[in-house]
Rosetta silent file (secondary structure, phi, psi, omega in degrees, C-alpha in Angstrom):
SEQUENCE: XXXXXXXXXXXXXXXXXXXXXXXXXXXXXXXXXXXXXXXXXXXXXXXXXXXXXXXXXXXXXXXXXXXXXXXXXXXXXXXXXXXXXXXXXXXXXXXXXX
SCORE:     score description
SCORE:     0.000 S_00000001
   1 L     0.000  -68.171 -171.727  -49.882  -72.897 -134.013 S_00000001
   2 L  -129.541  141.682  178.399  -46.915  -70.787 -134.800 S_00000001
   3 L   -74.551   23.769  141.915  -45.678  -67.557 -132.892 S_00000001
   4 L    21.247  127.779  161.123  -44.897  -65.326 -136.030 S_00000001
   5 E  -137.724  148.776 -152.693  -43.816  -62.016 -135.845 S_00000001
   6 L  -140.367  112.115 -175.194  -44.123  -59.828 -138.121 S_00000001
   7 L   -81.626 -176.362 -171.931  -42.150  -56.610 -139.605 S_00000001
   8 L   -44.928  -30.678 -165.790  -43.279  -54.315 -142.584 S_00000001
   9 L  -141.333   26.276 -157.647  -42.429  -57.273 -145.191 S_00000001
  10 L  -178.892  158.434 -176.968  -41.807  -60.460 -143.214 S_00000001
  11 L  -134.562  109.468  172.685  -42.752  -63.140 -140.727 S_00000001
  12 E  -147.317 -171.714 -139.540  -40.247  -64.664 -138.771 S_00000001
  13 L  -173.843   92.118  170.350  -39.642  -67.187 -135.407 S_00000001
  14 L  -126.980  104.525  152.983  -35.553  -66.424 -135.092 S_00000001
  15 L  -114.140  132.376  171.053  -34.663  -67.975 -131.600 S_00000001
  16 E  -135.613  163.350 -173.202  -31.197  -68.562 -130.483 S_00000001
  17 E  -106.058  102.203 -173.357  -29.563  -70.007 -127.738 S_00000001
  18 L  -133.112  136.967 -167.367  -26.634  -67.861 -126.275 S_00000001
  19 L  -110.312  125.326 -168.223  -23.751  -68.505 -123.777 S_00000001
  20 E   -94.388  133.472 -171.430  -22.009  -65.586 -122.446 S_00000001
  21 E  -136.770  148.853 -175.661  -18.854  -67.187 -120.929 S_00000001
  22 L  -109.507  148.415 -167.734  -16.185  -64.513 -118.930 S_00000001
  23 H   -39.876  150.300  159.575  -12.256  -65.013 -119.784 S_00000001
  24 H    49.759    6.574  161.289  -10.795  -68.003 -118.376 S_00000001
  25 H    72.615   44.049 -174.042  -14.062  -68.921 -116.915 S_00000001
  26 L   -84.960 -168.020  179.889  -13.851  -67.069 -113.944 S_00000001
  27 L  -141.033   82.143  164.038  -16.874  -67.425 -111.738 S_00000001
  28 L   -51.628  -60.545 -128.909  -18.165  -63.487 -111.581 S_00000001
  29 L   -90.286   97.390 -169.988  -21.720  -63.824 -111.587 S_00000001
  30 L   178.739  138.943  172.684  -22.443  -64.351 -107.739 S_00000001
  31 L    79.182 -154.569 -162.551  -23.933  -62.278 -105.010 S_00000001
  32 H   -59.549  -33.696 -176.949  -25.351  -58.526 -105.491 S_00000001
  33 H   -68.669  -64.728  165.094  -24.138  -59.008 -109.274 S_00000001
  34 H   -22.944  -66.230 -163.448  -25.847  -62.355 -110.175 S_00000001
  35 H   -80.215   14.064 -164.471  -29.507  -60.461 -108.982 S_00000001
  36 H  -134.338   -8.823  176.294  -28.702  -57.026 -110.938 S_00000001
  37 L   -98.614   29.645 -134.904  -27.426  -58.431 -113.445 S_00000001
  38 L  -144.826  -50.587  165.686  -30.864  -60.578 -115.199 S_00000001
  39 L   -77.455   18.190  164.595  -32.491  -56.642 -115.106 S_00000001
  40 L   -88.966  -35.084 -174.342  -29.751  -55.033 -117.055 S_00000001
  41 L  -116.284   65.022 -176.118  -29.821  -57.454 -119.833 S_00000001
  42 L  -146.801  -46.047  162.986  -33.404  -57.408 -119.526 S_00000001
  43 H   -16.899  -74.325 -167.266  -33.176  -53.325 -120.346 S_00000001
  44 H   -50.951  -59.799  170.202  -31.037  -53.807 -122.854 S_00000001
  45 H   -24.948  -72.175 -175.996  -32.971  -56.269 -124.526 S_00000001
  46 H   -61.119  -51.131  172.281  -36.093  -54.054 -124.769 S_00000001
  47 H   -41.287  -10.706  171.521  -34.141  -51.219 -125.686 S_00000001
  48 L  -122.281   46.501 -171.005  -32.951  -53.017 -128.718 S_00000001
  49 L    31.380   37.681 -152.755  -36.339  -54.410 -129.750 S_00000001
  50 E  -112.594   99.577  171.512  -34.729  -58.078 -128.515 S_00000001
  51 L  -104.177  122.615 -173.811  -37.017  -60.381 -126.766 S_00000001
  52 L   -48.110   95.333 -175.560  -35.476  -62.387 -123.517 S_00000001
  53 L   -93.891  -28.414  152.361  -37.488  -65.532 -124.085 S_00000001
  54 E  -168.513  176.773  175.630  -35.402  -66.770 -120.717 S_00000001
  55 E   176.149  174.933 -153.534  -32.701  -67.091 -118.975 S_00000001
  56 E  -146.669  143.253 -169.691  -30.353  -68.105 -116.292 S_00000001
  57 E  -110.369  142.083 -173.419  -27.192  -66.773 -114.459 S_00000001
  58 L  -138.271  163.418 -170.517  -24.650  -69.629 -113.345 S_00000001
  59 L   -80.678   -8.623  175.071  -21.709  -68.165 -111.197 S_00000001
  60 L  -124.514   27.011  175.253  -19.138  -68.717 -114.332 S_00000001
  61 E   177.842  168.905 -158.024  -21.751  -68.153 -117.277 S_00000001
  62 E  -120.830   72.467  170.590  -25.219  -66.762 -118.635 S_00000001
  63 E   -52.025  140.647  157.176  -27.480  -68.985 -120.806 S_00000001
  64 E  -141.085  141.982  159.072  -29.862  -66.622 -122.410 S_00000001
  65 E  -118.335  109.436 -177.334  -32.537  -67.675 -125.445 S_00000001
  66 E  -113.807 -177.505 -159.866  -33.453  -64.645 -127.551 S_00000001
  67 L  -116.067   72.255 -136.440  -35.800  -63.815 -130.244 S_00000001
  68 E  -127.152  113.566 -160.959  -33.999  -61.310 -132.289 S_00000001
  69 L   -89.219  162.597 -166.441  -35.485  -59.949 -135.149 S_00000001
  70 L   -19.195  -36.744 -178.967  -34.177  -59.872 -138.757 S_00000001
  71 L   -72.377  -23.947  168.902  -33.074  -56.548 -138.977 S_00000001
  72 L  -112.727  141.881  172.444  -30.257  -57.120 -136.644 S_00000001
  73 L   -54.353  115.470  176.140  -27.271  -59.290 -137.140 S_00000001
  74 H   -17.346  -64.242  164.846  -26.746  -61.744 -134.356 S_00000001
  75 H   -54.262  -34.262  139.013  -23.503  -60.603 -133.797 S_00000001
  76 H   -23.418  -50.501  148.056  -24.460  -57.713 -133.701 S_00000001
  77 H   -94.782  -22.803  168.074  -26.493  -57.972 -130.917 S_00000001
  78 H   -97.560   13.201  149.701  -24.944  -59.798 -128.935 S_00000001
  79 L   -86.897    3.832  171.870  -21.786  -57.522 -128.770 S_00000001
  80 L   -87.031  -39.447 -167.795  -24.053  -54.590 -127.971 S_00000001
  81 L   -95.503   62.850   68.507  -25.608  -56.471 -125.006 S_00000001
  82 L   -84.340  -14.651  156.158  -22.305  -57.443 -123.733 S_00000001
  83 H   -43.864 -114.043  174.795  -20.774  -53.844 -124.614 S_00000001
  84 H    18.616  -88.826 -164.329  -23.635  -52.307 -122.677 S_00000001
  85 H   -54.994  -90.013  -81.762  -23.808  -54.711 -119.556 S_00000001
  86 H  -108.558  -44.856 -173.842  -20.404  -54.619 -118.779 S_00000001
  87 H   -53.596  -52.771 -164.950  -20.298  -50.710 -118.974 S_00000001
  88 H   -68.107  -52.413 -165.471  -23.411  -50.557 -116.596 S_00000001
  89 H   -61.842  -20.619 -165.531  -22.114  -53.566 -114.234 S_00000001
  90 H   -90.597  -59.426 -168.032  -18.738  -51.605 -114.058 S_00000001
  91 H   -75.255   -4.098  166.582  -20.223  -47.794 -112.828 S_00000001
  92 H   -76.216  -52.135  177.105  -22.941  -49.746 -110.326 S_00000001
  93 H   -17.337  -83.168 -141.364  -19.408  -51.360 -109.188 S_00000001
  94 H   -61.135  -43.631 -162.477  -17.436  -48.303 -108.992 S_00000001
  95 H   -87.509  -34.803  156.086  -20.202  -45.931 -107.488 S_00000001
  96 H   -81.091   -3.306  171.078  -21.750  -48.340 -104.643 S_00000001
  97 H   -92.712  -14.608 -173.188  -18.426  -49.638 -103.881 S_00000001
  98 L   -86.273    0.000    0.000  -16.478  -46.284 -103.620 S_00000001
């Protein structure tokens, strides 16, 4: 019936629907980046107790729908998982391109 999940004192079903969009709508996400980048913020994810219920890479933006439970603030998470990624996507850059 209902997926529930459930912490020490609560039951919740928090999904949201999030669009990562890069300034001016450049169109990044293509090539070697596009496949490396769907396991980084797939990492991340677990690493913040965050679950990836899917998602999709478009060459100027990132649809993701996550499950994210109570204890963290939306915003929250979703400037650490673009903090993060961007950190990681920058030294795979610098260090297989150098």
């Amino acid at each position: 019936m209902h997926d529930w999940e459930n912490l020490s004192h609560v039951r919740w079903e928090c999904k949201y629907h999030v669009v990562i969009i890069p300034k001016y709508r450049r169109k990044v996400f293509c090539g070697q980046l596009k496949k490396e980048i769907g396991a980084i913020l797939r990492e991340l994810c677990r690493q913040k107790g965050v679950e990836l219920v899917e998602g999709h890479c478009m060459s100027d933006h990132i649809h993701m729908c996550l499950s994210i439970p109570p204890k963290y603030s939306v915003s929250h998470t979703i400037g650490f998982l673009k903090g993060k990624s961007v950190v990681r996507i920058h030294r795979n850059c610098c260090t297989s391109g150098g």
